[in-house]
C-alpha positions in Angstrom: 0.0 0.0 0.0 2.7 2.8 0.7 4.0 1.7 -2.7 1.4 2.7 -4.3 1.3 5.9 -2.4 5.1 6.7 -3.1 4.6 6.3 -7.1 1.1 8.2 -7.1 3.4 11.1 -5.6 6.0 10.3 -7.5 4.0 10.4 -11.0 2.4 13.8 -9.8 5.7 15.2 -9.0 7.1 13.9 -12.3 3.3 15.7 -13.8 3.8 19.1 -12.2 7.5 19.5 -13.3 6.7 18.7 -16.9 3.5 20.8 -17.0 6.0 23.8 -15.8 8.9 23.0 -17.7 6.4 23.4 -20.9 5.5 26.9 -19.7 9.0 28.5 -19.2 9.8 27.3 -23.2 6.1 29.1 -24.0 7.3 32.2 -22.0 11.0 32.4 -23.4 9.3 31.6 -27.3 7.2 35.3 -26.5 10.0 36.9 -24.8 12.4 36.1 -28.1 9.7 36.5 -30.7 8.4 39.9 -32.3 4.8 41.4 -31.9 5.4 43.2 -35.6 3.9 40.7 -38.3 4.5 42.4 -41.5 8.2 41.2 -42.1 10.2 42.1 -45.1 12.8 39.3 -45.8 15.7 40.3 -48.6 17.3 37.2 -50.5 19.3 34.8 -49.2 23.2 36.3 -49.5 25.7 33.6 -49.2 28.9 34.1 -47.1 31.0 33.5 -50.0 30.6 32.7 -54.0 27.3 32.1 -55.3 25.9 29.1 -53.0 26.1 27.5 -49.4 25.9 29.0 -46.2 24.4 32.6 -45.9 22.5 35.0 -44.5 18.7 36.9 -45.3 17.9 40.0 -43.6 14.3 41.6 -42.8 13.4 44.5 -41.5 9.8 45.2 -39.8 9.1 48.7 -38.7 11.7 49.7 -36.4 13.1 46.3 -35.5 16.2 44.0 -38.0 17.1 40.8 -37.8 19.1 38.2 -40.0 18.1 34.1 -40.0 20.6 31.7 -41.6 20.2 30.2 -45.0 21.8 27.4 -47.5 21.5 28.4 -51.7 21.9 24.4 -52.5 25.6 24.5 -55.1 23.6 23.1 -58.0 21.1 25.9 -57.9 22.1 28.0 -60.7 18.4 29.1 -61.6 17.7 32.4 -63.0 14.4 32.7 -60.4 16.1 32.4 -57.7 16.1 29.6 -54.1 12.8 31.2 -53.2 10.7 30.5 -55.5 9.5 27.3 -55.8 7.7 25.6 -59.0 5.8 22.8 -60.3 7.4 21.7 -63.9 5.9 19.7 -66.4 7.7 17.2 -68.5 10.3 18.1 -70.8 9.0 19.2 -74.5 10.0 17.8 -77.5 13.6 18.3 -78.5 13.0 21.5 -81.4 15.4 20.2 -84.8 16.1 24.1 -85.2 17.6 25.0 -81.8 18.4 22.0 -80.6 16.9 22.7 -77.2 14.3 21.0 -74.9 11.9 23.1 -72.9 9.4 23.1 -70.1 7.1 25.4 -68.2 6.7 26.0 -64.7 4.1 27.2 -62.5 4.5 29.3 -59.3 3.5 26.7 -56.2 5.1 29.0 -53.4 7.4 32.1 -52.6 9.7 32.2 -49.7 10.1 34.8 -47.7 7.9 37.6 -49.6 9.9 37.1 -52.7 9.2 38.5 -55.9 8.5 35.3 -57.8 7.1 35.0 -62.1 3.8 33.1 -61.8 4.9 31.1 -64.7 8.8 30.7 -65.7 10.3 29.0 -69.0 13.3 26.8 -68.8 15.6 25.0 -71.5 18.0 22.5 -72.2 20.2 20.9 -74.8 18.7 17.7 -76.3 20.1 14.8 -75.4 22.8 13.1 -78.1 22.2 9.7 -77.2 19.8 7.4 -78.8 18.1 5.3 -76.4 17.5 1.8 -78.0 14.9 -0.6 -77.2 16.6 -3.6 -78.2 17.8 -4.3 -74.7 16.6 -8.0 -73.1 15.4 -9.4 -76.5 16.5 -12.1 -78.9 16.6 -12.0 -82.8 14.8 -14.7 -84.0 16.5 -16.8 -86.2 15.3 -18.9 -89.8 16.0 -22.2 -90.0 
């Protein structure tokens, strides 16, 4: 019987300093966030060349701050890391340019960035002929 009563104290105990714990982290998330809402984020601006580790800054009213960002290396697009698209399939390789294209449609911007609703992308055709022939056999006349 007092064992029962020592972990029925001991699970309230246990209740009681979780229940507070959860509090303080609610309290320090208000102290450290911002009351303004209207943020204005600039780009991300790596630390140094074009891609990796960075910074973005935004301002809102009288208050600055800068968050941490990554441009992925093999990002090279012309619309930037913030704006995010849904692509179709590749077109039809064109016999005049040589080139491949395919549309995309504006799915989301990061950050408030100034994003085209619809963006046009291209790419040289591909040289190699893709053969079907793999797996089967010739027939053969007797």
């Amino acid at each position: 019987m007092q064992v029962q009563g020592h972990l029925l104290l001991l699970a309230l105990i246990l209740l009681a300093a979780t229940a507070e714990a959860g509090k303080n982290k609610k309290e320090k998330a208000k102290k450290d966030g911002s009351e303004c809402e209207d943020w204005r984020w600039g780009p991300c601006v790596p630390n140094s060349k074009d891609c990796g580790l960075g910074y973005r800054e935004g301002t809102c009213k009288d208050e600055s701050r800068k968050l941490k960002c990554k441009i992925p290396c093999n990002w090279k697009k012309k619309f930037g890391a913030d704006c995010k698209y849904k692509f179709e399939s590749w077109g039809g390789c064109s016999t005049q340019t040589g080139m491949k294209t395919r549309s995309g449609i504006l799915k989301k911007a990061l950050y408030n960035a100034q994003c085209e609703e619809i963006v046009y992308v291209t790419k040289p055709c591909s040289s190699k002929i893709k053969s079907k022939s793999k797996g089967q056999s010739v027939p053969t006349t007797p």
